[in-house]
Biopython code that builds the backbone (N, CA, C, O; Angstrom):
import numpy as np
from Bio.PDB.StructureBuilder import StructureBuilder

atoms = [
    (1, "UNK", "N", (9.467, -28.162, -15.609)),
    (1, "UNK", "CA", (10.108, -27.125, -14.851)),
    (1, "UNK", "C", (9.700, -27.243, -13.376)),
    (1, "UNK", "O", (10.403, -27.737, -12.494)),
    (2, "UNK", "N", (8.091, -26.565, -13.174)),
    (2, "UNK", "CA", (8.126, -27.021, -11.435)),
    (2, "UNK", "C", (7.007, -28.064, -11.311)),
    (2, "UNK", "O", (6.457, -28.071, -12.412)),
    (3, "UNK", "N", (6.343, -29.041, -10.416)),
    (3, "UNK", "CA", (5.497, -29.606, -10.753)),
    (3, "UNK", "C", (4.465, -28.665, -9.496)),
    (3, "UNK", "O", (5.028, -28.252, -8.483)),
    (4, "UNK", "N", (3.064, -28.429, -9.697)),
    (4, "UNK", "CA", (2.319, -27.892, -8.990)),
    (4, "UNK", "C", (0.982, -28.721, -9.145)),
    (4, "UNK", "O", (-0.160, -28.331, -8.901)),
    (5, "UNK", "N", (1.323, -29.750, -9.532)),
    (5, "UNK", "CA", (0.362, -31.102, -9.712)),
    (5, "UNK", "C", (-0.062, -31.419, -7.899)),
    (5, "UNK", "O", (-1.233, -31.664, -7.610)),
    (6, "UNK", "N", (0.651, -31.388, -7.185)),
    (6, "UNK", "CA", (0.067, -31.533, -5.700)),
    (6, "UNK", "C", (-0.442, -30.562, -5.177)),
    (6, "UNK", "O", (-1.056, -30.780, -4.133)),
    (7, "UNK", "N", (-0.375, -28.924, -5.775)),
    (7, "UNK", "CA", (-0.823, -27.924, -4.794)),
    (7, "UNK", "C", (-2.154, -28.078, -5.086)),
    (7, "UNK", "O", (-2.365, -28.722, -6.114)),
    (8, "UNK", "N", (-3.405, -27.558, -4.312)),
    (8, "UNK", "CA", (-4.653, -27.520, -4.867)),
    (8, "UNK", "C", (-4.763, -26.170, -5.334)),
    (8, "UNK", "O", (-3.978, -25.235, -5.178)),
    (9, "UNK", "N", (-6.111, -26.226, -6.067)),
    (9, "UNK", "CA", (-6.095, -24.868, -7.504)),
    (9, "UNK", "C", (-6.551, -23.596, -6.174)),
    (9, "UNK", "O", (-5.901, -22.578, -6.409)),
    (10, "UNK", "N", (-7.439, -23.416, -4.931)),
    (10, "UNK", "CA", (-7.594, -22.424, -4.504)),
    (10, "UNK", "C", (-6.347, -21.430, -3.638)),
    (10, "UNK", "O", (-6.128, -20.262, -3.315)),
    (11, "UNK", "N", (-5.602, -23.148, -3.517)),
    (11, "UNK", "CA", (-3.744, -22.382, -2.695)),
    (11, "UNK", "C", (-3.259, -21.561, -4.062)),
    (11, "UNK", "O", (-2.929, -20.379, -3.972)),
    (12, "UNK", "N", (-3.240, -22.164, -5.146)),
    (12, "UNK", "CA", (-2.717, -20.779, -5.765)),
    (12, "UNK", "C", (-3.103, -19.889, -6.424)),
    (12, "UNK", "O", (-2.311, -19.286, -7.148)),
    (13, "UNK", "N", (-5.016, -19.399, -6.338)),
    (13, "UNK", "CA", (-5.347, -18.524, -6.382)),
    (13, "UNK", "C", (-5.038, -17.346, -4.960)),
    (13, "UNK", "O", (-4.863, -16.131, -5.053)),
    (14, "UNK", "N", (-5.049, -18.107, -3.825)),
    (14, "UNK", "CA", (-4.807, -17.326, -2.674)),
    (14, "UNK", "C", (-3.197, -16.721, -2.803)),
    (14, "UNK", "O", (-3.131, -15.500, -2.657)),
    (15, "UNK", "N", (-1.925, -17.410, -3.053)),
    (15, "UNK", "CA", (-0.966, -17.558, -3.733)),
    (15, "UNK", "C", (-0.901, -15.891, -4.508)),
    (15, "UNK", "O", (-0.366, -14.795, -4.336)),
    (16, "UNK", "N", (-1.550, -16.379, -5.154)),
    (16, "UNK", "CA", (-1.671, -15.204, -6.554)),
    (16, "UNK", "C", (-2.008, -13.888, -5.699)),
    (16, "UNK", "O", (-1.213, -12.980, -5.456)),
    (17, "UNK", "N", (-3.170, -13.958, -5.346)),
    (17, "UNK", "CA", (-3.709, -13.061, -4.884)),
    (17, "UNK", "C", (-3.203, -11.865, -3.623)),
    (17, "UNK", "O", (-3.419, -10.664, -3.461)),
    (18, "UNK", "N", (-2.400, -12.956, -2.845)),
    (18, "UNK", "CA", (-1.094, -12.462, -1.827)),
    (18, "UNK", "C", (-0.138, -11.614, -2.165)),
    (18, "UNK", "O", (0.074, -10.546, -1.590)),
    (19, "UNK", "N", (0.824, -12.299, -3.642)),
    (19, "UNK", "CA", (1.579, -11.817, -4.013)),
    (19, "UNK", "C", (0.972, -10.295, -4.598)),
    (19, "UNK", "O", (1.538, -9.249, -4.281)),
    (20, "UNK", "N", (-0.164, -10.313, -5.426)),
    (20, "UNK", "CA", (-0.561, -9.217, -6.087)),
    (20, "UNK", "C", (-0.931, -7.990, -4.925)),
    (20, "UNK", "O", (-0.808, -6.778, -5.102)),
    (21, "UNK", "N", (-1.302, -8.519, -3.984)),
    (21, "UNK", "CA", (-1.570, -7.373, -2.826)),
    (21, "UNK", "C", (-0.004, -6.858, -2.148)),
    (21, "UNK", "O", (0.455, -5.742, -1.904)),
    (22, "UNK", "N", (0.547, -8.279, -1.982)),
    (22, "UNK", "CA", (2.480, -7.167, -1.138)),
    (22, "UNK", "C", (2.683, -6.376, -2.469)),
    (22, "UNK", "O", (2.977, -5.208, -2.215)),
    (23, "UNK", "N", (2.609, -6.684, -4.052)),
    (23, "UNK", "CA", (3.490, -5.698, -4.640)),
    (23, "UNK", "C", (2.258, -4.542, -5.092)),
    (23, "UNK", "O", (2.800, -3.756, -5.869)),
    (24, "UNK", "N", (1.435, -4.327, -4.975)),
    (24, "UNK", "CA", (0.857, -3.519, -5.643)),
    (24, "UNK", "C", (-0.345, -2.730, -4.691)),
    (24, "UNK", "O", (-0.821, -1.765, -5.290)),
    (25, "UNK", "N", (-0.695, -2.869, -3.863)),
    (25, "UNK", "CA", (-1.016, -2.262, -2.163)),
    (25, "UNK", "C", (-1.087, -0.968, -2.579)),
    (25, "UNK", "O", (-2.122, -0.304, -2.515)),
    (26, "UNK", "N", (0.050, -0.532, -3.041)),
    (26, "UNK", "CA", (-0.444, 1.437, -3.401)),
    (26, "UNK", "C", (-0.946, 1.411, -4.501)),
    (26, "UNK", "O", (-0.993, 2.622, -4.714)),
    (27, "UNK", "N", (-1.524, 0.773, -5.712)),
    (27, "UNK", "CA", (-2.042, 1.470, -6.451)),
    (27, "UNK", "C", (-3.777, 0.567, -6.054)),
    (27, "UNK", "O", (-4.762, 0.813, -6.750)),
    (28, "UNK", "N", (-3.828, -0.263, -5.066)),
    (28, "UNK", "CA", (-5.101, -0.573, -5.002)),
    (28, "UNK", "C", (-5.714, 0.376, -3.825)),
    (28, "UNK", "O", (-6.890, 0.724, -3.932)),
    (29, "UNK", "N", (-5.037, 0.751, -2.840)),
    (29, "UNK", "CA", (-5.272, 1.958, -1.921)),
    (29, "UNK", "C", (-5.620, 3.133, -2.662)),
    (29, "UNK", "O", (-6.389, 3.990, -2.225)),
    (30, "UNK", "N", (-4.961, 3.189, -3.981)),
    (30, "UNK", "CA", (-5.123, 4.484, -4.096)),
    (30, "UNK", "C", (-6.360, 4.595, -5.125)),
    (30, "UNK", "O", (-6.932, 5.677, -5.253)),
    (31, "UNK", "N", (-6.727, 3.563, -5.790)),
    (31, "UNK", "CA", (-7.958, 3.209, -6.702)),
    (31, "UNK", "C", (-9.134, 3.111, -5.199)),
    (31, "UNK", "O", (-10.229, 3.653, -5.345)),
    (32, "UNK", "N", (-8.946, 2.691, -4.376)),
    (32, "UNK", "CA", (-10.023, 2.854, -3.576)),
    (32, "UNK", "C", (-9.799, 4.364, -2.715)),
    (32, "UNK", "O", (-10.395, 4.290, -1.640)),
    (33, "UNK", "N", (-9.498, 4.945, -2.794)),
    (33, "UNK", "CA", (-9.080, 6.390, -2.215)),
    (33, "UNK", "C", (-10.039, 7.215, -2.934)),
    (33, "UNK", "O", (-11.088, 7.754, -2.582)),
    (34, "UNK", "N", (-9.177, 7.156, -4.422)),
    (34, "UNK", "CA", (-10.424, 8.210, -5.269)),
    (34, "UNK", "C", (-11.602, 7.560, -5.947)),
    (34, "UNK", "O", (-12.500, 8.088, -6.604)),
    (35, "UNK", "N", (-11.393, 6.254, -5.632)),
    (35, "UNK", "CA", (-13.260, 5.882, -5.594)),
    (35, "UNK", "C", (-14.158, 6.807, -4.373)),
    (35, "UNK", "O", (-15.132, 7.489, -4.690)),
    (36, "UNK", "N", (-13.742, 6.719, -3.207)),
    (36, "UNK", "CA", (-14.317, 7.250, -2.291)),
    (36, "UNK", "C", (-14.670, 8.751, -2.279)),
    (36, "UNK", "O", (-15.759, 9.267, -2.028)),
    (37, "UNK", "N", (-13.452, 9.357, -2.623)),
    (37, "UNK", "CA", (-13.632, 10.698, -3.095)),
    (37, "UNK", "C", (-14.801, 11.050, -3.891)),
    (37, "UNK", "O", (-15.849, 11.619, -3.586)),
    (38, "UNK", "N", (-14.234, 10.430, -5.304)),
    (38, "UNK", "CA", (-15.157, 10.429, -6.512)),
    (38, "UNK", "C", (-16.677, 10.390, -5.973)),
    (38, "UNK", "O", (-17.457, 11.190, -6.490)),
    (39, "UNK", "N", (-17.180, 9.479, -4.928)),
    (39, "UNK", "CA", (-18.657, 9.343, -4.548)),
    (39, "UNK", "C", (-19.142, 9.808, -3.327)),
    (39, "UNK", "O", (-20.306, 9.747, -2.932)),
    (40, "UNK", "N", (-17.822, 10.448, -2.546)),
    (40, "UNK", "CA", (-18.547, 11.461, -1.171)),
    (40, "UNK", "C", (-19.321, 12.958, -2.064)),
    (40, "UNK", "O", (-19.013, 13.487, -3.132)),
    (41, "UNK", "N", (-20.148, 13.201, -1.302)),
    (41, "UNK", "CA", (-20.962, 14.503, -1.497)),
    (41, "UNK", "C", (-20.202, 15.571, -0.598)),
    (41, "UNK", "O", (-20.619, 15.819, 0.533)),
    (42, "UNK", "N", (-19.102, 16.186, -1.113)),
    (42, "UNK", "CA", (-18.663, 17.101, -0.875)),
    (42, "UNK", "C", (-18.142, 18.054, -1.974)),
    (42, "UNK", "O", (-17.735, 17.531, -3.012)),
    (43, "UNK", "N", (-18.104, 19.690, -1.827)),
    (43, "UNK", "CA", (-17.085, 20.185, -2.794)),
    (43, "UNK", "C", (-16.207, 19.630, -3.326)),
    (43, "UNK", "O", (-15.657, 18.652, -2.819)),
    (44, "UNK", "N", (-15.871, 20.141, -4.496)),
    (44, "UNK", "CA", (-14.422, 19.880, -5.158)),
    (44, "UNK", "C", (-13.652, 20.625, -4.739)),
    (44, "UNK", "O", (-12.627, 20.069, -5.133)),
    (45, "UNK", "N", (-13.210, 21.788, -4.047)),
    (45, "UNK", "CA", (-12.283, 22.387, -3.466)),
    (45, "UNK", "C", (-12.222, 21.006, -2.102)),
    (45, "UNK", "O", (-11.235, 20.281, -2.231)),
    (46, "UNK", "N", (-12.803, 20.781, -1.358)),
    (46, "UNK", "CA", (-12.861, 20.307, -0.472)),
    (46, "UNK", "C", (-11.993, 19.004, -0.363)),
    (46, "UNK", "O", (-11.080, 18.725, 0.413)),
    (47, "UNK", "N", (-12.582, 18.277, -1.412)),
    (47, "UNK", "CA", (-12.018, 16.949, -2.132)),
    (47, "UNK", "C", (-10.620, 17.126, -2.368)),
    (47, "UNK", "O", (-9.792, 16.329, -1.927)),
    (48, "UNK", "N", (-10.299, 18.193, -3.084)),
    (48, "UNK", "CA", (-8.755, 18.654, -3.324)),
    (48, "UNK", "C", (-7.829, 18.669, -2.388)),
    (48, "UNK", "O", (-6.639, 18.369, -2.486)),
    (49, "UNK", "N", (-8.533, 19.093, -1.317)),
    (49, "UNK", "CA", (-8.078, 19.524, -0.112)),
    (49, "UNK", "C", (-7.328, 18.287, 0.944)),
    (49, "UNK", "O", (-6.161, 18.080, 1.274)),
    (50, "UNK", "N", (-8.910, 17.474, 1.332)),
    (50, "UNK", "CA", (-8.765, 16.006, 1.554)),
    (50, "UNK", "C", (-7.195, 15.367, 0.909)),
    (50, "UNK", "O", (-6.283, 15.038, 1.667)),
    (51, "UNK", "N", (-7.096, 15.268, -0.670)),
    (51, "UNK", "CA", (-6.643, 14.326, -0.852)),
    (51, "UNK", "C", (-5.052, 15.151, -1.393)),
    (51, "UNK", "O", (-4.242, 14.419, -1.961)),
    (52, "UNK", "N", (-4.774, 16.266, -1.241)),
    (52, "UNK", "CA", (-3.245, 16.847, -1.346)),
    (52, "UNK", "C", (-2.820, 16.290, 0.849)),
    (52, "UNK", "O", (-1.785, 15.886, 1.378)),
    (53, "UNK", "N", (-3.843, 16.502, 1.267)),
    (53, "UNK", "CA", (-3.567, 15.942, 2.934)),
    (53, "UNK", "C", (-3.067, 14.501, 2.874)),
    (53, "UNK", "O", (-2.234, 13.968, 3.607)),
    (54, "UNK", "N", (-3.695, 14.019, 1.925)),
    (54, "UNK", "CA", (-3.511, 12.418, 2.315)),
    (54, "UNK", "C", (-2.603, 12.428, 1.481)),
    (54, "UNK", "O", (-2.069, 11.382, 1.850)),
    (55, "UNK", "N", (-1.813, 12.861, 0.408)),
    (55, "UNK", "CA", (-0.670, 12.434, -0.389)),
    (55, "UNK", "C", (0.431, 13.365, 0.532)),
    (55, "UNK", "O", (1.390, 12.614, 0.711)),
    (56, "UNK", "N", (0.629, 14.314, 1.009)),
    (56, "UNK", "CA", (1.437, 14.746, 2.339)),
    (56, "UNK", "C", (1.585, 13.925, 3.061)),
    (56, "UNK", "O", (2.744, 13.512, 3.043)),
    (57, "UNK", "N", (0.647, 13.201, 4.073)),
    (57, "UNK", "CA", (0.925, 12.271, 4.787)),
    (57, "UNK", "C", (1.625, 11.075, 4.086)),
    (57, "UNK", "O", (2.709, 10.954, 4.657)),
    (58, "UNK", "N", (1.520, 10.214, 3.195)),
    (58, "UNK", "CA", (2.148, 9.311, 2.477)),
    (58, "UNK", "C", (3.526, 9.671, 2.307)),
    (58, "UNK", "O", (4.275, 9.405, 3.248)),
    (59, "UNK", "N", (3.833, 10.024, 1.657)),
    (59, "UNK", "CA", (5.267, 11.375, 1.842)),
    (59, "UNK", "C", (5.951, 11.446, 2.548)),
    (59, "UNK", "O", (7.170, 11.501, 2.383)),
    (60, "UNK", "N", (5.343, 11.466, 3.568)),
    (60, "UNK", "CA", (5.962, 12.237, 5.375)),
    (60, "UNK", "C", (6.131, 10.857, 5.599)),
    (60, "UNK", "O", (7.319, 10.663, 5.855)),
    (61, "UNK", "N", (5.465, 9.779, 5.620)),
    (61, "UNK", "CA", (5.565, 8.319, 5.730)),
    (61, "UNK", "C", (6.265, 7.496, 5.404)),
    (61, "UNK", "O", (6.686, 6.571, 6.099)),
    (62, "UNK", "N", (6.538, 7.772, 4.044)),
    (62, "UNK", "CA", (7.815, 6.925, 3.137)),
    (62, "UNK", "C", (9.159, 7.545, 3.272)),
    (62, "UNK", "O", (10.199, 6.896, 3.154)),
    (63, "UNK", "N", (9.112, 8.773, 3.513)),
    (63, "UNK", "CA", (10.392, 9.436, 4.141)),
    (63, "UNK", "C", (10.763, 9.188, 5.691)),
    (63, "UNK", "O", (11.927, 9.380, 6.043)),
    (64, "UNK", "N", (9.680, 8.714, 6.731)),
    (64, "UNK", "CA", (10.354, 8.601, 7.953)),
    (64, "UNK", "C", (10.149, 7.059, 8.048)),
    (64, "UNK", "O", (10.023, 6.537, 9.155)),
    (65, "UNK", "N", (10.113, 6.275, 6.825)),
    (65, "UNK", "CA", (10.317, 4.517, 7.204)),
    (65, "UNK", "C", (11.482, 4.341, 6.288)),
    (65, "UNK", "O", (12.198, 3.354, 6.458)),
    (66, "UNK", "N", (11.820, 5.409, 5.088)),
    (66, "UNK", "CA", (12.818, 4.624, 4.082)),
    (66, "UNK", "C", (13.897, 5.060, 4.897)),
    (66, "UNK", "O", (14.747, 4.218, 5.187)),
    (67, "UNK", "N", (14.060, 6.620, 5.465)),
    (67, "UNK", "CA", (15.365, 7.342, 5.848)),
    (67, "UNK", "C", (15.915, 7.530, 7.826)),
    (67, "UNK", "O", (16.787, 8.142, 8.444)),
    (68, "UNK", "N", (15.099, 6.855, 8.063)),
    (68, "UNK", "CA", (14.448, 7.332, 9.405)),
    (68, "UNK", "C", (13.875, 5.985, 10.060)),
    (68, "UNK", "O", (12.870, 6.217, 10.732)),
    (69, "UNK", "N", (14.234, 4.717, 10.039)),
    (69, "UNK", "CA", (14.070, 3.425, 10.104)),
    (69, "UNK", "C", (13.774, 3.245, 11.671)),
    (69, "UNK", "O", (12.805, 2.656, 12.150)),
    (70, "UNK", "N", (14.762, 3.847, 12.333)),
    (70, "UNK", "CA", (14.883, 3.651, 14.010)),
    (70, "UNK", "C", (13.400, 4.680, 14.524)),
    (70, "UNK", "O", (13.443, 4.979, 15.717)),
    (71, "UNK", "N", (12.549, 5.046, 13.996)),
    (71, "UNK", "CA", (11.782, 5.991, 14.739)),
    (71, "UNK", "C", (10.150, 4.848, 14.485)),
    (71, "UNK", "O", (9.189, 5.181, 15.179)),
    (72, "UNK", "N", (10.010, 3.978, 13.815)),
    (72, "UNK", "CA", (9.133, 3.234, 12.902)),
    (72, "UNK", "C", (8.847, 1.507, 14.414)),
    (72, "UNK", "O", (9.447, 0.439, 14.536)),
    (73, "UNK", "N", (7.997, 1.962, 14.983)),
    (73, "UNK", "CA", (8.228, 0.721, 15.746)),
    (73, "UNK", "C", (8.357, -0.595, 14.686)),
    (73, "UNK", "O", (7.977, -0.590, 13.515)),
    (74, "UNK", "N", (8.872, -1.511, 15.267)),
    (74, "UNK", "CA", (8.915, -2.626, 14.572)),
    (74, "UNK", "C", (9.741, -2.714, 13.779)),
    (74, "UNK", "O", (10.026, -3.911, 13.810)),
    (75, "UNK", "N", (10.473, -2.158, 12.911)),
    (75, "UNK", "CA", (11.449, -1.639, 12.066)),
    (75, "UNK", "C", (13.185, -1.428, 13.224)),
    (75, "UNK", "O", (13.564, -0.908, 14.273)),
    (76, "UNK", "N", (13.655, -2.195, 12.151)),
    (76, "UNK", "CA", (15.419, -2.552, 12.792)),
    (76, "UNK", "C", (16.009, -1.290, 11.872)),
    (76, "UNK", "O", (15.789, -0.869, 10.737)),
    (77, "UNK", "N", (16.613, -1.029, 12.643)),
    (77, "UNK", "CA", (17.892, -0.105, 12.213)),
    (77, "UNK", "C", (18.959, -1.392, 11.766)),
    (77, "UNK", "O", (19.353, -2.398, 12.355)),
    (78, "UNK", "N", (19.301, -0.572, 9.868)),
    (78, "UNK", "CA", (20.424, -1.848, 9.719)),
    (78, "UNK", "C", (21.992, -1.327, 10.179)),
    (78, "UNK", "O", (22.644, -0.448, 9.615)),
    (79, "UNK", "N", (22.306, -1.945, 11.095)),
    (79, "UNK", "CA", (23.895, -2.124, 11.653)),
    (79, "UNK", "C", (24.801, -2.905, 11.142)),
    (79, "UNK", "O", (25.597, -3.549, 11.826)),
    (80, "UNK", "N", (24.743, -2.910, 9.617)),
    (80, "UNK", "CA", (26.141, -3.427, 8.925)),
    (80, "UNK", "C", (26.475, -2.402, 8.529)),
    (80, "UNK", "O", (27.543, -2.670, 7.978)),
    (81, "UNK", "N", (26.266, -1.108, 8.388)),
    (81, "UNK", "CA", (27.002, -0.341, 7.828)),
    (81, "UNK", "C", (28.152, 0.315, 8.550)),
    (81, "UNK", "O", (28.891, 1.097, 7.951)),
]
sb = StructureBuilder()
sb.init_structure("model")
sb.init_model(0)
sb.init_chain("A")
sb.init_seg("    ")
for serial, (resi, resn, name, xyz) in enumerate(atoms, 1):
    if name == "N":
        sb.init_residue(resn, " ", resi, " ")
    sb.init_atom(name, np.array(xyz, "f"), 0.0, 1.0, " ", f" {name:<3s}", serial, name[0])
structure = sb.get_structure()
């Protein structure tokens, strides 16, 4: 099927490892999020608090890059429509 007899074995652990970070980025952010939580010395009201803020912001984020494209530096407004 493909031959990968010329790549060397650490290109496609790096390979691997690339791909697994573009598709999956939010659930490793978010495993290190409430790790952090989980081991700061603060209240649990507090903690609650913290992290309903940070899932608001995410929110507010994915709504002004999915719907709202032209406000996002770097980000093209698509003009085929």
């Amino acid at each position: 099927m493909y031959d990968f007899s010329n790549i060397p074995f650490y290109k496609m652990i790096l390979i691997t490892f690339y791909v697994f970070l573009r598709f999956y980025w939010p659930l490793i952010a978010t495993a290190a999020f409430v790790l952090i939580l989980w081991r700061i010395k603060l209240p649990r009201r507090k903690k609650l608090h913290i992290a309903l803020i940070a899932i608001c912001l995410y929110v507010f984020g994915k709504t002004v890059y999915s719907f709202f494209p032209g406000y996002v530096p770097g980000c093209k407004v698509n003009t085929n429509n």
